[in-house]
Residue frames as a rotation matrix with the C-alpha (Angstrom) as fourth column:
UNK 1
0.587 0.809 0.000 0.00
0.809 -0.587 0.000 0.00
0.000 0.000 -1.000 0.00
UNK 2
-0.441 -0.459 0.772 1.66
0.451 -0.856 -0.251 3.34
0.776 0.237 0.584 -1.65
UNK 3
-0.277 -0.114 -0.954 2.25
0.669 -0.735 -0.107 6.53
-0.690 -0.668 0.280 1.06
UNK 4
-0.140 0.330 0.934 0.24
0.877 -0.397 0.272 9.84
0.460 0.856 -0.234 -0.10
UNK 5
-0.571 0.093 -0.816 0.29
0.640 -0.571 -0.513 13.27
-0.514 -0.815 0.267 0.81
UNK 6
0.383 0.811 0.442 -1.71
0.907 -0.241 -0.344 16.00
-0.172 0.533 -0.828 0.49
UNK 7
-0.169 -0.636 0.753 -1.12
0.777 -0.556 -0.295 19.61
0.606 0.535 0.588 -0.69
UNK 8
-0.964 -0.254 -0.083 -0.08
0.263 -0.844 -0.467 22.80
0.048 -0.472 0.881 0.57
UNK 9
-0.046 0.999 0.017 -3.06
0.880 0.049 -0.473 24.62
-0.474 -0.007 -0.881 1.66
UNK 10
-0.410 -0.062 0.910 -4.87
0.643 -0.727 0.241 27.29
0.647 0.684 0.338 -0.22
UNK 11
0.734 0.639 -0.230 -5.97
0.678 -0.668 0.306 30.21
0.042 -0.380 -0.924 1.78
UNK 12
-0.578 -0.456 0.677 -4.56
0.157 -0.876 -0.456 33.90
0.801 -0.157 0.578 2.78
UNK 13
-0.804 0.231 -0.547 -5.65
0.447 -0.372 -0.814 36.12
-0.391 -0.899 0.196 5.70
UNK 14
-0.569 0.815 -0.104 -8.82
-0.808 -0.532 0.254 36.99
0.152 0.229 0.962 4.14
UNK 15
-0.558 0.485 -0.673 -10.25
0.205 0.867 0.455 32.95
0.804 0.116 -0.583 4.25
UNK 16
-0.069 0.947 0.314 -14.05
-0.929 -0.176 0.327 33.44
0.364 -0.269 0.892 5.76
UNK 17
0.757 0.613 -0.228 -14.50
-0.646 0.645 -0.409 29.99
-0.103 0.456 0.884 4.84
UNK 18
-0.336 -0.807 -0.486 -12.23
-0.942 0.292 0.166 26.84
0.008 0.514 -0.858 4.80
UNK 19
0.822 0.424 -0.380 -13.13
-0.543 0.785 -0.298 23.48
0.172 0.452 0.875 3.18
UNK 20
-0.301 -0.685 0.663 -11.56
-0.906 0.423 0.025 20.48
-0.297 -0.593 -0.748 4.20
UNK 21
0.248 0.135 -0.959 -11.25
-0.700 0.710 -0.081 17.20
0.670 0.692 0.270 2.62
UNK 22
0.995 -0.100 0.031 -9.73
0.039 0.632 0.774 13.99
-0.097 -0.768 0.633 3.41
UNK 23
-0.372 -0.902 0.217 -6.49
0.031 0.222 0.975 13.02
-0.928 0.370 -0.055 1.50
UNK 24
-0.243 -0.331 -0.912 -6.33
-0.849 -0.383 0.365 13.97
-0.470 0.863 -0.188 -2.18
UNK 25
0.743 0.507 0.438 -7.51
-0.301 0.837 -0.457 10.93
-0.598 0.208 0.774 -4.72
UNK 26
0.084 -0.684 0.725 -5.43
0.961 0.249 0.123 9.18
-0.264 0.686 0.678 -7.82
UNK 27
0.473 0.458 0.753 -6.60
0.869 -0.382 -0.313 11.72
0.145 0.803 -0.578 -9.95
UNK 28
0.982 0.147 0.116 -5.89
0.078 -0.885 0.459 14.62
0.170 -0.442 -0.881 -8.08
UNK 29
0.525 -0.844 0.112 -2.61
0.243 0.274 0.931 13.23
-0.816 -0.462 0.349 -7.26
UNK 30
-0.237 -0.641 0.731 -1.17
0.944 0.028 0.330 12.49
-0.232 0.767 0.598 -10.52
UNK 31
0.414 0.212 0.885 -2.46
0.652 -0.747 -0.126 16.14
0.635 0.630 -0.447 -11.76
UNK 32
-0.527 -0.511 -0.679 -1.52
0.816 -0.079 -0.573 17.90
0.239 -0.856 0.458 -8.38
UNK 33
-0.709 0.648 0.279 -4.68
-0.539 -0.753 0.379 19.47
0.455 0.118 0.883 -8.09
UNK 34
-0.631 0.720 0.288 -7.61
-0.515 -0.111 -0.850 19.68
-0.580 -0.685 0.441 -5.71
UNK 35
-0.041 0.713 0.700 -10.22
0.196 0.692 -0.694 17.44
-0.980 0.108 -0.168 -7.05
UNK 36
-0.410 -0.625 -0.664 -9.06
-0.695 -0.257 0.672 17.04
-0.591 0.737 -0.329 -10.45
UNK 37
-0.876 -0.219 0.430 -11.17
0.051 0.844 0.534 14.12
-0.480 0.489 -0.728 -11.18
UNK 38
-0.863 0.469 0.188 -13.29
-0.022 -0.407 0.913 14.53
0.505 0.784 0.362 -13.96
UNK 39
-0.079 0.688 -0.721 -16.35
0.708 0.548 0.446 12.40
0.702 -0.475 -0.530 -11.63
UNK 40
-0.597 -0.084 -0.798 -15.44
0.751 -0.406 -0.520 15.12
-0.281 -0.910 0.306 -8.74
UNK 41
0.182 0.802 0.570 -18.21
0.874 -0.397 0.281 17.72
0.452 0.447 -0.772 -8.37
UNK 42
-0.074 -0.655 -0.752 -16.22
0.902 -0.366 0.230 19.76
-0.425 -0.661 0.618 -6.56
UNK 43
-0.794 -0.516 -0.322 -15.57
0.405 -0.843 0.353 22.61
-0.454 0.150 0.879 -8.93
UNK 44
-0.426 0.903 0.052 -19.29
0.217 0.046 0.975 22.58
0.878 0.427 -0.215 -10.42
UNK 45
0.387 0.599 -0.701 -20.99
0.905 -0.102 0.413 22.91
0.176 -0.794 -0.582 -6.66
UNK 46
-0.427 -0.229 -0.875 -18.30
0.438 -0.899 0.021 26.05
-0.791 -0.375 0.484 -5.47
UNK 47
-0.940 -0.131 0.315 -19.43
0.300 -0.756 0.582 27.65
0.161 0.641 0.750 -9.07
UNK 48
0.130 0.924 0.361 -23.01
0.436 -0.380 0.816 27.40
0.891 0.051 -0.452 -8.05
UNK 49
-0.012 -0.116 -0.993 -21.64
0.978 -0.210 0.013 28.65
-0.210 -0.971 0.116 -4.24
UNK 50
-0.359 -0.386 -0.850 -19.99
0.235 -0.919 0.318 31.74
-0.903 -0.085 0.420 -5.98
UNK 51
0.612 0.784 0.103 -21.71
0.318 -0.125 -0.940 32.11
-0.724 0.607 -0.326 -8.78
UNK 52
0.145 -0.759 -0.634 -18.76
-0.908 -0.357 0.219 31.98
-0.393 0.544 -0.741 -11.01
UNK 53
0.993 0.092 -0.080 -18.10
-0.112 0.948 -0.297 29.19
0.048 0.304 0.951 -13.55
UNK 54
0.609 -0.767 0.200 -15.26
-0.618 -0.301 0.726 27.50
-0.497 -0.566 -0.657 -12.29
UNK 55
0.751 0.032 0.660 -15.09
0.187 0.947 -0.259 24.46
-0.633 0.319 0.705 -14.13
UNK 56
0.764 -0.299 0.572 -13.89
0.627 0.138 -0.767 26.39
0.151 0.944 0.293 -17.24
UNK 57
0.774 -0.631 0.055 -10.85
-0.574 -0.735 -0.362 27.77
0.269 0.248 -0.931 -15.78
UNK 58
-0.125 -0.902 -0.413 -7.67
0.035 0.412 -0.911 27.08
0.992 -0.128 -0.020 -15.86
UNK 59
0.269 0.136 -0.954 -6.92
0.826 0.476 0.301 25.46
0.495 -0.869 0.016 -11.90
UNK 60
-0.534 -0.845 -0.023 -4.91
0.808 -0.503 -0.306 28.51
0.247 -0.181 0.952 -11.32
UNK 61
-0.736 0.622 0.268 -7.64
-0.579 -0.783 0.227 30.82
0.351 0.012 0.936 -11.53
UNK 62
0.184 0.922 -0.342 -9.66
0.024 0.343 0.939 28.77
0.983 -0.181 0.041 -9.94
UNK 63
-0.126 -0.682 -0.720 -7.57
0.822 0.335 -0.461 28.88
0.556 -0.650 0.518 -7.00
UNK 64
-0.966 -0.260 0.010 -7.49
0.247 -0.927 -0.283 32.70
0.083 -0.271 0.959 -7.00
UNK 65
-0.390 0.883 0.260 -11.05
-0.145 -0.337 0.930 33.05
0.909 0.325 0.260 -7.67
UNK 66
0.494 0.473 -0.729 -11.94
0.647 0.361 0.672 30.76
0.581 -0.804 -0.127 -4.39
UNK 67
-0.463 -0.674 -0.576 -9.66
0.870 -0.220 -0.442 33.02
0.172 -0.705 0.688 -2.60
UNK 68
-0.819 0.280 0.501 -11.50
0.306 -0.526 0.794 35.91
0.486 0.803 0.345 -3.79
UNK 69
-0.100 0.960 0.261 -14.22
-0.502 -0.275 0.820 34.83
0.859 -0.049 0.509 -2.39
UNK 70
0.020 -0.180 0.983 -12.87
-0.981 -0.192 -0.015 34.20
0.192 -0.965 -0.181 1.20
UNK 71
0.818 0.570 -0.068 -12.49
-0.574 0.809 -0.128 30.63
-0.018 0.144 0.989 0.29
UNK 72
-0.190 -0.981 -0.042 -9.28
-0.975 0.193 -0.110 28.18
0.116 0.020 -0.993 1.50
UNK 73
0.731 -0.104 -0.675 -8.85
-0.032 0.982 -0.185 24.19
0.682 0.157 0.714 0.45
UNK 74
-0.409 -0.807 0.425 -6.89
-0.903 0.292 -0.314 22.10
0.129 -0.513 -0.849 3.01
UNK 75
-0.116 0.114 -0.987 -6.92
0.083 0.991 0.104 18.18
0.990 -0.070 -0.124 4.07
UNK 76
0.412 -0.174 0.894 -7.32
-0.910 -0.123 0.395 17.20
0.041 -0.977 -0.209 7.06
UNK 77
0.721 -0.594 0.357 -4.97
0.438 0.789 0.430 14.11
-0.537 -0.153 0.829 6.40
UNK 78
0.439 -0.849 -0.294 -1.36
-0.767 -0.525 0.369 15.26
-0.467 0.063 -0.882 5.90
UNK 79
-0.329 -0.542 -0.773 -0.10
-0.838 0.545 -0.026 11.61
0.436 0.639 -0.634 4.71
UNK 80
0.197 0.712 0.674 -1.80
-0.570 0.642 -0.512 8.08
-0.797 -0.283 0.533 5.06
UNK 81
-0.957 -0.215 0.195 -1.54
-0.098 0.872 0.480 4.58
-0.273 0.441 -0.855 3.60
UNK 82
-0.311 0.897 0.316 -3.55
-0.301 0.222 -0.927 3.96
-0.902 -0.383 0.201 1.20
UNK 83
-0.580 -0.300 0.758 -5.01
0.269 0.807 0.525 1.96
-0.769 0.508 -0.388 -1.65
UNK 84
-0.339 0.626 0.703 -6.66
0.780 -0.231 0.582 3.54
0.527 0.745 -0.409 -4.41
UNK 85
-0.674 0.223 0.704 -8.84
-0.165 -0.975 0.151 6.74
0.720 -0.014 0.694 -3.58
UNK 86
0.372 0.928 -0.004 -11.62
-0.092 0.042 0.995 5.72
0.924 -0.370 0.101 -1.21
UNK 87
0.199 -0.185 0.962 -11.53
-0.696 -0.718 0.005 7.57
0.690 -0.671 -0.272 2.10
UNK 88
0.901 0.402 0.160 -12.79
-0.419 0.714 0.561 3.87
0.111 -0.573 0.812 3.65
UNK 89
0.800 -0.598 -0.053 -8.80
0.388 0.583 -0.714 2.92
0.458 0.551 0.698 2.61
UNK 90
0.318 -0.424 0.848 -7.08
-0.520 -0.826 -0.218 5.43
0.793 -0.372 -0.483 4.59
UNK 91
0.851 -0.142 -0.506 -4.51
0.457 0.677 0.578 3.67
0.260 -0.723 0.640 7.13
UNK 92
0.172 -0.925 -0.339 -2.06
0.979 0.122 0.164 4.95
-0.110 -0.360 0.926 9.13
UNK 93
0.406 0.062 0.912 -2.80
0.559 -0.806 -0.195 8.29
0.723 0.589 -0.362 8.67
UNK 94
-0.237 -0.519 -0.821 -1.45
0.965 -0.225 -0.136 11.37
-0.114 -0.825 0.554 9.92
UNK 95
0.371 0.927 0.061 -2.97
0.869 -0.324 -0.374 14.73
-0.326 0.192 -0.926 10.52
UNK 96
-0.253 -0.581 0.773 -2.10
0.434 -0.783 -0.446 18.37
0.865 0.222 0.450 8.60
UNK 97
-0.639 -0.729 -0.246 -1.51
0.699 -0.417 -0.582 20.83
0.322 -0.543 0.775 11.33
UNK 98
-0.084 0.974 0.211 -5.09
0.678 -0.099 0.728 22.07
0.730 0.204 -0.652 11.12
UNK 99
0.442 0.103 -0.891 -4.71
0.859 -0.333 0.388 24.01
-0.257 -0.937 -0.235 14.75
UNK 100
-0.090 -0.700 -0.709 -1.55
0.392 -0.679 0.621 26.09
-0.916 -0.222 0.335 13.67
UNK 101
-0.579 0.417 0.701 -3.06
0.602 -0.362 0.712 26.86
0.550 0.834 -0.041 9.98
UNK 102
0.107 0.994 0.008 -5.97
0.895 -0.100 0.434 28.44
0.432 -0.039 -0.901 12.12
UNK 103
0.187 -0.561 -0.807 -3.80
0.812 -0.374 0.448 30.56
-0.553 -0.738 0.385 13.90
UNK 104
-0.758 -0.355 -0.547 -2.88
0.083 -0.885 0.458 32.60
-0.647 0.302 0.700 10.93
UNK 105
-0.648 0.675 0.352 -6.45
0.294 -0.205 0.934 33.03
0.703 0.709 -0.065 9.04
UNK 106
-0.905 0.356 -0.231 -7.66
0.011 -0.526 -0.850 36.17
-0.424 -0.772 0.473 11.86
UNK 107
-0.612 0.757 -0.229 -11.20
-0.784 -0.542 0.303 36.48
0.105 0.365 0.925 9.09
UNK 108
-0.926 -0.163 -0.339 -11.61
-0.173 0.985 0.000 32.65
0.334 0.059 -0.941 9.74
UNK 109
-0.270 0.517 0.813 -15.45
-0.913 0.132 -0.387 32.10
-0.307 -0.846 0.436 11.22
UNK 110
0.472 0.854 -0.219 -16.20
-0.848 0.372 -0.377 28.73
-0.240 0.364 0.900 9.13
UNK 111
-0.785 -0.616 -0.068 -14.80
-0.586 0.702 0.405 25.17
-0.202 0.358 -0.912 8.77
UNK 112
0.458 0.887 0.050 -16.56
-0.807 0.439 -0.395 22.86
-0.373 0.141 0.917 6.22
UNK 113
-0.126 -0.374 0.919 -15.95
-0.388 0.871 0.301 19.24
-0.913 -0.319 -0.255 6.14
UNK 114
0.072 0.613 -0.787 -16.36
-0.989 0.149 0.026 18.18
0.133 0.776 0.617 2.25
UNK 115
0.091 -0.035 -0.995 -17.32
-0.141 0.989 -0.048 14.49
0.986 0.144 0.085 3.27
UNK 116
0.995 0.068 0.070 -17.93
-0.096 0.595 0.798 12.01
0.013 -0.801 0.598 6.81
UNK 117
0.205 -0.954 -0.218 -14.07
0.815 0.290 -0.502 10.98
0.543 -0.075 0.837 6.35
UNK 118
-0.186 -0.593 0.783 -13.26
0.376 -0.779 -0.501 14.55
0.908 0.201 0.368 6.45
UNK 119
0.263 0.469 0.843 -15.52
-0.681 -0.529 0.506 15.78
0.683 -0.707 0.181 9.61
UNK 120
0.964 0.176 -0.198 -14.73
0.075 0.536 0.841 12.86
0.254 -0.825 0.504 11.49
UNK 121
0.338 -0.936 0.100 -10.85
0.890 0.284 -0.357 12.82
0.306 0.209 0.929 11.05
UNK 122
-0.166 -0.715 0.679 -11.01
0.605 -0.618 -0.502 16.66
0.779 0.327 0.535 11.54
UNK 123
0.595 0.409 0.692 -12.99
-0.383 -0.613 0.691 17.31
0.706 -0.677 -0.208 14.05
UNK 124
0.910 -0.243 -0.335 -10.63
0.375 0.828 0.418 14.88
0.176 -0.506 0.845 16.05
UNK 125
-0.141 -0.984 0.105 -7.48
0.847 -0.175 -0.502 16.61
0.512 0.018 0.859 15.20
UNK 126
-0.322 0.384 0.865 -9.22
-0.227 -0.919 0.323 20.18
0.919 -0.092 0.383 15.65
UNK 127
-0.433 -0.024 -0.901 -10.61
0.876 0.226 -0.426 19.06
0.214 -0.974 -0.077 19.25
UNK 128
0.054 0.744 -0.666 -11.89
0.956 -0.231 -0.181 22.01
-0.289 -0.627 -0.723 21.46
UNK 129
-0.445 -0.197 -0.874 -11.04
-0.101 -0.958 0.268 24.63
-0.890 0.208 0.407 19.25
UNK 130
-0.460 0.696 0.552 -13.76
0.801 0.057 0.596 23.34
0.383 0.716 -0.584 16.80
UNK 131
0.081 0.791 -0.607 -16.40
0.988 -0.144 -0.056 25.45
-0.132 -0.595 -0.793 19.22
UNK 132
-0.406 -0.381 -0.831 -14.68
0.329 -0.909 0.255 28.42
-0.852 -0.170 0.495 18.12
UNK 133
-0.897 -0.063 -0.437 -15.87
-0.430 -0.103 0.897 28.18
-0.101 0.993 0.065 14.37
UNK 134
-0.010 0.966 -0.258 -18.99
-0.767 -0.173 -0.618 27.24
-0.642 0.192 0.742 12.78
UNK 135
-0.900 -0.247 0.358 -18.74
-0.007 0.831 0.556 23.70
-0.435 0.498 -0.750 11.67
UNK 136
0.304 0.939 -0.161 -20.66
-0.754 0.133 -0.643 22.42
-0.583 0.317 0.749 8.23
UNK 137
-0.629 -0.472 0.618 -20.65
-0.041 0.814 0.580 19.18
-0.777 0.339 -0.531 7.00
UNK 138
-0.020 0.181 -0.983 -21.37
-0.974 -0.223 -0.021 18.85
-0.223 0.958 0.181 3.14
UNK 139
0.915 0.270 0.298 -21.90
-0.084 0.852 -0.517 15.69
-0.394 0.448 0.803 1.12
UNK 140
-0.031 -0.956 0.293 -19.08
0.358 0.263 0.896 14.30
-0.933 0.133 0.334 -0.18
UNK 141
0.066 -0.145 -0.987 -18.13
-0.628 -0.775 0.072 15.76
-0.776 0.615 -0.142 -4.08
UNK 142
-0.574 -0.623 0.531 -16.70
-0.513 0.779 0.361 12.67
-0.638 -0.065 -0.767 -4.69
UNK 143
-0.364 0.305 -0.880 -17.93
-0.711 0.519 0.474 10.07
0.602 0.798 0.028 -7.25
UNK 144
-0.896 -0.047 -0.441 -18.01
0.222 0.814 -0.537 7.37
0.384 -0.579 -0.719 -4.60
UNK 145
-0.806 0.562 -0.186 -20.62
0.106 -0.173 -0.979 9.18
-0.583 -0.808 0.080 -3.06
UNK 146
-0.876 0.308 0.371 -23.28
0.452 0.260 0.853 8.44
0.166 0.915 -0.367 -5.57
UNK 147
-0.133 0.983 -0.128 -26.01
0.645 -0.012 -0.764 10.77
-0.752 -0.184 -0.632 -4.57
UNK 148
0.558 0.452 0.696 -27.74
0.818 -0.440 -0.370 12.97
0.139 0.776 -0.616 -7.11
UNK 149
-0.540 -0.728 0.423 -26.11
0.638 -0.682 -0.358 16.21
0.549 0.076 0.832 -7.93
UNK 150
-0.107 0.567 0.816 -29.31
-0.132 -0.822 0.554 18.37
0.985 -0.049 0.163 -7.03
UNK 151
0.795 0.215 -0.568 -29.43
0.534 0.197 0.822 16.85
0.288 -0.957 0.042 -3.62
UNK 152
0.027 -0.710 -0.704 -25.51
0.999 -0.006 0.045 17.58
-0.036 -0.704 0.709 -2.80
UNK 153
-0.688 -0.013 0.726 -25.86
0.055 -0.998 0.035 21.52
0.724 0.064 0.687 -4.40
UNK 154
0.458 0.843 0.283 -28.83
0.059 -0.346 0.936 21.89
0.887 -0.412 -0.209 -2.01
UNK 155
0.515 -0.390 -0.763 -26.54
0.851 0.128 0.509 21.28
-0.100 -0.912 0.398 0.79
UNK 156
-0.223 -0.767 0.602 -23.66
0.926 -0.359 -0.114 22.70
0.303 0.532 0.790 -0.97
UNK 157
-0.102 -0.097 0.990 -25.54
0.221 -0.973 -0.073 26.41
0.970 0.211 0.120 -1.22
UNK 158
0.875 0.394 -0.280 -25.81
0.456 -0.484 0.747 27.10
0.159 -0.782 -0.603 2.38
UNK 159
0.094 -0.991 0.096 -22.42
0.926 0.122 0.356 28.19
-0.365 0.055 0.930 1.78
UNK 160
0.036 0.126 0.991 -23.30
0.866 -0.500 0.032 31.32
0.499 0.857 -0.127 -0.37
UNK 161
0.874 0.482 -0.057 -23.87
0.438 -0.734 0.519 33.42
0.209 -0.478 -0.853 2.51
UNK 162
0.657 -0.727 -0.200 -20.66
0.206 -0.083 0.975 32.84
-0.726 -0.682 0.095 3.76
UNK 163
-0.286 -0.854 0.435 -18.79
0.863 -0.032 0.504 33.52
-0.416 0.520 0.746 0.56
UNK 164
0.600 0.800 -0.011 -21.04
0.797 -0.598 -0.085 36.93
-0.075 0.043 -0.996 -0.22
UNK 165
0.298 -0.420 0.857 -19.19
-0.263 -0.899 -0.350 39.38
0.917 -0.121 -0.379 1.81
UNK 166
-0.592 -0.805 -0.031 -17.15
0.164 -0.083 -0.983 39.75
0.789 -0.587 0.181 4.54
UNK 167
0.552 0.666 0.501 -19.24
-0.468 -0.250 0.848 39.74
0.690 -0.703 0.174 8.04
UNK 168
-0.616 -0.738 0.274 -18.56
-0.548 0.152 -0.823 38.87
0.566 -0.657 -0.498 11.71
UNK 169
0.016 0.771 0.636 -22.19
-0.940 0.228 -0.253 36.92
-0.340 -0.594 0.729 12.60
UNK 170
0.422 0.119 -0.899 -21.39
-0.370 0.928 -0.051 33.66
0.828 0.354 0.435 10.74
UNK 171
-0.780 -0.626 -0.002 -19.98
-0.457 0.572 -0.681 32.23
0.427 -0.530 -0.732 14.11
């Protein structure tokens, strides 16, 4: 069973809003890009979040765009045995630093979980400084997770407030 990390995170001192996976997939690997597989709905839900089509940019600008809009990507597995892509595979994992990231994002009031892997794995690492943040868990994006699309966007858009504008009641 092949060792995988995940990437740097994406945020700045403006991130409202940070989304949290588990551990990168193949796909995502081999491209080095956030949900990179075609099957991932990832970049199709944030465009209906922000009302911006993300799909059709380049990743780069997609990157900047989510930033834009007070939006930062991190794992909440740092490296982890594991076979193929499915979260259920994850062994031996270890967590990303999730405490001292939080430290430097002062606009921070939101942590969503994008998947059950992800909320369970992070709220663990994150402990009693979860209570500090507004926690939403989201359907997975994922393919694996095989509900309809219109179900997970329905989840998906309670998010919109929080990527709007800047505010200090989302806690």
């Amino acid at each position: 069973m092949s060792r995988k990390r995940s990437f740097p995170h994406v945020t700045d001192t403006n991130t409202r809003l940070l989304i949290l996976g588990s551990l990168p997939g193949e796909a995502s690997l081999a491209q080095s890009q956030y949900y990179a597989h075609p099957q991932n709905k990832f970049w199709a839900l944030m465009s209906d979040v922000i009302d911006t089509d993300l799909v059709s940019l380049p990743y780069a600008q997609r990157l900047e765009t989510l930033l834009k809009n007070g939006v930062g990507l991190w794992d909440v597995v740092a490296e982890a045995r594991r076979e193929g892509s499915l979260d259920s595979n994850i062994r031996e994992h270890v967590h990303n630093d999730l405490t001292r990231l939080l430290t430097t994002l002062p606009q921070l009031r939101v942590i969503a979980f994008n998947g059950g892997t992800a909320e369970r794995l992070g709220l663990k690492a994150l402990g009693d400084i979860a209570s500090n943040y507004r926690i939403i868990k989201l359907p997975s994006s994922s393919p694996a997770f095989t509900r309809p699309y219109a179900e997970k966007k329905k989840e998906w858009e309670q998010l919109k407030i929080l990527t709007a504008a800047p505010h200090t009641s989302a806690k």
